[in-house]
C-alpha positions as CSV (number, residue, x, y, z in Angstrom):
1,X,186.9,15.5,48.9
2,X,189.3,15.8,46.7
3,X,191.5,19.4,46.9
4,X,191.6,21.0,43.7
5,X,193.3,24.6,42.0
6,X,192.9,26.5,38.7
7,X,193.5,30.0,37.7
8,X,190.9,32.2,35.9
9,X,191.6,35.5,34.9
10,X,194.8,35.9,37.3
11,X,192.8,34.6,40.6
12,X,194.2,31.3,42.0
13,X,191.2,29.8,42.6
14,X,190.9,26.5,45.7
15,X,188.0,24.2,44.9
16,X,187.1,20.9,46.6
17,X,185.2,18.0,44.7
18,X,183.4,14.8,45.4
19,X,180.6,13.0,44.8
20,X,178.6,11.8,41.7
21,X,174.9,12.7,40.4
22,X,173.3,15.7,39.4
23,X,176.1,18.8,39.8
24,X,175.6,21.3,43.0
25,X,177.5,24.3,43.4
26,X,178.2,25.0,46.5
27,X,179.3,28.7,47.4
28,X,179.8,29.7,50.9
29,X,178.9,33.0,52.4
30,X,180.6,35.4,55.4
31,X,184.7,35.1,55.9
32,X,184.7,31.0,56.0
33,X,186.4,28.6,53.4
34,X,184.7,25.9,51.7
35,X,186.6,23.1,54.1
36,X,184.5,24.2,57.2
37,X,181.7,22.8,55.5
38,X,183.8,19.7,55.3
39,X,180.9,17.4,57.1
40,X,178.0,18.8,54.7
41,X,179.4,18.7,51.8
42,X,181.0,14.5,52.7
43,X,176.7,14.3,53.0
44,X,175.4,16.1,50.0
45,X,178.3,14.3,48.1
46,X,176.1,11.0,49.0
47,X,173.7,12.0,46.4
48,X,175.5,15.0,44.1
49,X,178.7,15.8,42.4
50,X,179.9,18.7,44.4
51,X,181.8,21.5,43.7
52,X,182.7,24.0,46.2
53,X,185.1,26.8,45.8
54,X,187.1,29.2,48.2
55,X,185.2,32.5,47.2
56,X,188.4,35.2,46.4
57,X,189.8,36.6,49.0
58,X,188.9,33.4,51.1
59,X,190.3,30.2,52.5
60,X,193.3,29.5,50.2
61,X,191.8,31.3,47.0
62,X,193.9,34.5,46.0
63,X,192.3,37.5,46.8
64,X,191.7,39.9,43.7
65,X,193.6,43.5,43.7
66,X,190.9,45.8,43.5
67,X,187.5,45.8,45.4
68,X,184.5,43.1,43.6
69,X,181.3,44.1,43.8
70,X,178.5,41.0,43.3
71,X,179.1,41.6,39.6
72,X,182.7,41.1,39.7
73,X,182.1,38.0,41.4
74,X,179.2,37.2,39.7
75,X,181.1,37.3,36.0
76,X,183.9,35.3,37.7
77,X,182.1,32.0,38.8
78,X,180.4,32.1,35.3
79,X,184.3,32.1,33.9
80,X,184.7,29.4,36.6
81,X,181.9,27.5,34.8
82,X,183.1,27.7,31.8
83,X,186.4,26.5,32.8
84,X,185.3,23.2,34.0
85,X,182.8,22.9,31.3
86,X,179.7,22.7,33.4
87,X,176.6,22.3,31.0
88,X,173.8,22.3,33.7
């Protein structure tokens, strides 16, 4: 997996990808980083491209300065897409 970083809208945001094939996003949930998944996502790489983020306010992602609700985070993977120029 290859470590990668950009900024959107002030948030430094971690990412990991590897693989090649159809595109999975892979968010985690609870307080984990993408890394602890290191062993599933080395699998699903097999067989996808893979890109899994640090969620804000996780792993070595910034944490935003106010409070997100699911919209805020919501609104900011879509930026995230954007950014990487994800058609599917």
């Amino acid at each position: 997996m290859e470590r990668k970083e950009v900024t959107i809208n002030g948030i430094k945001l971690n990412y990991y990808e590897s693989g090649s094939g159809r595109l999975l996003l892979f968010l985690h949930g609870g307080r984990l980083r993408a890394s602890i998944f290191k062993k599933t996502l080395n699998e699903l790489s097999k067989k996808y491209h893979i890109i899994a983020p640090d969620i804000p306010g996780y792993g070595d992602s910034s944490t935003p300065k106010e409070l997100w609700s699911f919209k805020d985070y919501a609104d900011f993977f879509v930026s995230f897409i954007k950014n990487l120029n994800i058609k599917e």
